[in-house]
C-alpha positions as CSV (number, residue, x, y, z in Angstrom):
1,X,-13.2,-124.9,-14.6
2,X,-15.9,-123.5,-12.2
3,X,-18.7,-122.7,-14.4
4,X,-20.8,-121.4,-11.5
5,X,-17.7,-119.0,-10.4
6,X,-17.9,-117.7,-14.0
7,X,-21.3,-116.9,-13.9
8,X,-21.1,-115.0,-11.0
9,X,-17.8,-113.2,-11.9
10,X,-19.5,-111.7,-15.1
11,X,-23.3,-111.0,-13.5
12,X,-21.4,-109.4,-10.8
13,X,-19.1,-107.0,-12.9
14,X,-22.0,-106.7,-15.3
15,X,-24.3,-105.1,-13.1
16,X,-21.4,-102.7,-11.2
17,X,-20.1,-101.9,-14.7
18,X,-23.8,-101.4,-16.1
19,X,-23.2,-101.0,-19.7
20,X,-26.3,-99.6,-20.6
21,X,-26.2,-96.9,-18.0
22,X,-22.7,-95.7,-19.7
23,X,-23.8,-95.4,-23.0
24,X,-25.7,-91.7,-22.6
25,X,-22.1,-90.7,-20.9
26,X,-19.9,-92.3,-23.8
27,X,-22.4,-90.8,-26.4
28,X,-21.5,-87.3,-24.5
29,X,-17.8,-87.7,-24.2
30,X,-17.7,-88.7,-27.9
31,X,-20.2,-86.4,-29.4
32,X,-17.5,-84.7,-31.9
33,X,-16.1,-87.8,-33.2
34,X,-16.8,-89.0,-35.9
35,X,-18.3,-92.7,-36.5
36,X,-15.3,-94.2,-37.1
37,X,-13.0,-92.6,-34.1
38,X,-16.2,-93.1,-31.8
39,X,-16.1,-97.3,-32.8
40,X,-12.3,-96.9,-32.1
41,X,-12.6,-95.0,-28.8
42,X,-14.8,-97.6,-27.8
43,X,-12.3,-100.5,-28.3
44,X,-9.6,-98.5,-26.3
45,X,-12.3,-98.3,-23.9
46,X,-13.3,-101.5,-22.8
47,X,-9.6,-102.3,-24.2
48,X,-8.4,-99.9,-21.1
49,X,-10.7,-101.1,-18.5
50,X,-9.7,-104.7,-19.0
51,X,-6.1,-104.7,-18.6
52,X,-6.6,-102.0,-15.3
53,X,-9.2,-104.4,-13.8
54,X,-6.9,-107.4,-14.9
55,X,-3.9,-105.9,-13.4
56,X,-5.3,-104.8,-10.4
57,X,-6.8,-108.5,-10.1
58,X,-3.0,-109.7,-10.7
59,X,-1.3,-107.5,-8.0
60,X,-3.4,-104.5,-7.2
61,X,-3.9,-105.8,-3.3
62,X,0.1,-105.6,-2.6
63,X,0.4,-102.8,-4.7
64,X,-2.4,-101.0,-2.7
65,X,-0.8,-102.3,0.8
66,X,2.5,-101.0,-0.3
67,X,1.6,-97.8,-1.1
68,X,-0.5,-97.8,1.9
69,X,-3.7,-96.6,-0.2
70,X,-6.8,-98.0,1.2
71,X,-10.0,-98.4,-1.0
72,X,-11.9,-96.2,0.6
73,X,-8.7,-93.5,-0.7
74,X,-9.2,-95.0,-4.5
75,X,-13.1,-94.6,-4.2
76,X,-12.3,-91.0,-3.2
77,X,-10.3,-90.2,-6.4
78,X,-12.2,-92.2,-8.9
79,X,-15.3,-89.7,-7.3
80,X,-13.2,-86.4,-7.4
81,X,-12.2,-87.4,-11.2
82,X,-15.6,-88.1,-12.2
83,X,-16.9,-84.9,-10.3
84,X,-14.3,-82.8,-12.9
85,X,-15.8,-84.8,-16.1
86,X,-19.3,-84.0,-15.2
87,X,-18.6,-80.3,-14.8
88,X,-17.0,-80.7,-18.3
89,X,-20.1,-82.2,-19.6
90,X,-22.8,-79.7,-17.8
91,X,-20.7,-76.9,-19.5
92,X,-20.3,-78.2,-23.1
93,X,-16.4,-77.9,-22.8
94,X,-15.3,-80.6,-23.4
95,X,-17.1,-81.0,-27.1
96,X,-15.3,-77.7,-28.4
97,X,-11.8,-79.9,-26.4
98,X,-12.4,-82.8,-28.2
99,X,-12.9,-80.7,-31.9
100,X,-9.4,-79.5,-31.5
101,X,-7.8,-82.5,-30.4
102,X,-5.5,-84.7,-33.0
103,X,-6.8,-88.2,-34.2
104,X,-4.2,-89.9,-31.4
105,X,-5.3,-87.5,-29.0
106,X,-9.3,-87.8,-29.9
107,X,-8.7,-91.7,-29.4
108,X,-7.0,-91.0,-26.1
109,X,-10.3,-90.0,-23.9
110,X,-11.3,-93.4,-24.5
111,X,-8.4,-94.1,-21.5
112,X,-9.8,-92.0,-19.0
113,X,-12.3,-90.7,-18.1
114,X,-14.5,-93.9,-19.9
115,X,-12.0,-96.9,-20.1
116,X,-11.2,-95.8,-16.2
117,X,-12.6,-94.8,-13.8
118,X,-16.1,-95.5,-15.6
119,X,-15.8,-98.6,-16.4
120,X,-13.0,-100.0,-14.6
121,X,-13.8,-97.9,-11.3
122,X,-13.0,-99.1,-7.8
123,X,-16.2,-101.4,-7.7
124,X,-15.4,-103.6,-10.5
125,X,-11.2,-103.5,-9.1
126,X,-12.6,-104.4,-5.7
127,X,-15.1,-106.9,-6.7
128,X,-12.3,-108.6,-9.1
129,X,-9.7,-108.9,-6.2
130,X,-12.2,-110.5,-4.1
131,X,-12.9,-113.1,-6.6
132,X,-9.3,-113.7,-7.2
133,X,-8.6,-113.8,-3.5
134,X,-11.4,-116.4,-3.3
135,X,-9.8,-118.5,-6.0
136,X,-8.6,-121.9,-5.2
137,X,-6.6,-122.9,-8.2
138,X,-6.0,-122.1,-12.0
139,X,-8.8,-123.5,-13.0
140,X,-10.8,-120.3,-11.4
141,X,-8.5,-118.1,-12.3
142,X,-9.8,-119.0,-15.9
143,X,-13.1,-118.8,-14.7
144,X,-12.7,-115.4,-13.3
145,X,-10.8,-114.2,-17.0
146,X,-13.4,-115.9,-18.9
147,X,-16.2,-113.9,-17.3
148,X,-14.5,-110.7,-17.2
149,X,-13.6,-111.1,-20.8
150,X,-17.6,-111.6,-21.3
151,X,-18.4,-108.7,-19.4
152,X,-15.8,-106.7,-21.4
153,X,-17.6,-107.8,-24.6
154,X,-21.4,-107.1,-23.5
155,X,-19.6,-103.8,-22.7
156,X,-18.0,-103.2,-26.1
157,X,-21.8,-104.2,-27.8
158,X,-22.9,-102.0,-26.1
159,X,-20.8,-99.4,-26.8
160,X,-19.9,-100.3,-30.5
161,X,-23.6,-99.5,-31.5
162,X,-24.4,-96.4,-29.3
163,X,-23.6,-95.1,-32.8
164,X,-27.2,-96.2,-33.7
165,X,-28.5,-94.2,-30.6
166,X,-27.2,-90.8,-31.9
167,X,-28.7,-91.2,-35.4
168,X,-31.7,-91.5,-34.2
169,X,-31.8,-88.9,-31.3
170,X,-29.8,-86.0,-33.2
171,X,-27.6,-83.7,-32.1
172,X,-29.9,-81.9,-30.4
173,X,-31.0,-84.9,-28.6
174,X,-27.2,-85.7,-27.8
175,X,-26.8,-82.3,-26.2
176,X,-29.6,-83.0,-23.9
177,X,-28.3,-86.6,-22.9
178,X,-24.8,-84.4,-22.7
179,X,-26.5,-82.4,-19.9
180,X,-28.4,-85.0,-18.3
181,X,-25.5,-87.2,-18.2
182,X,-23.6,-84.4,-17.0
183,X,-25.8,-84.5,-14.0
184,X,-26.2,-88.3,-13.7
185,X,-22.0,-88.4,-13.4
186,X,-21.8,-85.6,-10.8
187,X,-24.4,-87.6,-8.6
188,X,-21.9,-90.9,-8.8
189,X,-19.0,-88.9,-7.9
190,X,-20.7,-87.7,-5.0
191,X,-22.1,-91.1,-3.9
192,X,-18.5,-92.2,-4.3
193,X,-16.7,-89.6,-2.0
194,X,-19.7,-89.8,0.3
195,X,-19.7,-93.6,0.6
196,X,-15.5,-93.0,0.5
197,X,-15.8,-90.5,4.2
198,X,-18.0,-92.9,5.5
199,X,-16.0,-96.3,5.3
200,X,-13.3,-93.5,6.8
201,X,-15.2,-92.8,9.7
202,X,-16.0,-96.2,10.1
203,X,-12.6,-97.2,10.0
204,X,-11.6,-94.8,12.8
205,X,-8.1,-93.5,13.7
């Protein structure tokens, strides 16, 4: 097994993942759970961006050819999804959403918009099928599942103890990471469309 291949596999989806940069936007899509369903959500989370990254590593470049969707075209919809959630979170909606949501459905937002595309977004897809198409054998295959499953796990931490976070900030505090985060989301969603119509133009007719 390539050690050096998993090093660079999990520094690499580290840094596009960027664990710590989530946790203000988990904290605000989460703020009316409760402890428990907030440690759960996180689970299906990272849970939901593993097996999307992994199955897009599997067969997400013929899947993508077949259906003739270029990444430029999945940048594009990861942005225009994110740009709905952070007009969610500027208004407050989705707290008085999630309060009259069932347990199943509470557990559920965990999917999207944080499991995907937050954490699994085109980046992290992208950067995965380049490994993979870089691989020379099964033994960096393993390499590259190794380091995404650390990756996934720094993520989890990350997000298993945001829990600590909140108690110390309020709610008060939460509602102004709610807004901020708000704002931080709707400028990534942005960047991603933007950097989507460039790579269009680029590409040309």
């Amino acid at each position: 097994m390539s050690w050096r291949l998993l090093g660079e596999v999990f520094v690499t989806v580290l840094f596009i993942i960027d664990p710590p940069g989530n946790v203000p936007i988990f904290l605000s899509v989460t703020r009316a759970l409760s402890p428990k369903e907030r440690n759960q959500a996180a689970l299906v989370a990272v849970s939901t961006a593993f097996l999307v990254i992994g199955l897009f590593a599997i067969g997400g470049r013929q899947v993508l050819e077949y259906l003739g969707v270029t990444v430029p075209a999945l940048r594009a919809s990861g942005g225009l999804l994110l740009l709905l959630v952070s007009l969610e979170l500027l208004s407050g909606r989705e707290a008085s959403a999630v309060a009259e949501m069932t347990p199943q459905q509470r557990t559920s937002i965990a999917m999207v918009p944080l499991g995907t595309p937050l954490l699994a977004g085109p980046g992290a897809i992208v950067a995965t099928i380049v490994f993979v198409g870089r691989s020379a054998g099964p033994r960096d295959l393993l390499a590259i599942a190794l380091g995404l499953m650390a990756t996934m796990l720094v993520t989890f931490l990350a997000l298993r103890f945001s829990g600590l976070i909140m108690r110390a900030i309020r709610p008060t505090g939460v509602l102004l990471v709610s807004r901020v985060s708000g704002m931080l989301v709707a400028a990534i969603a942005v960047q991603m469309i933007a950097d989507a119509v460039r790579d269009f133009i680029n590409a040309g007719p």
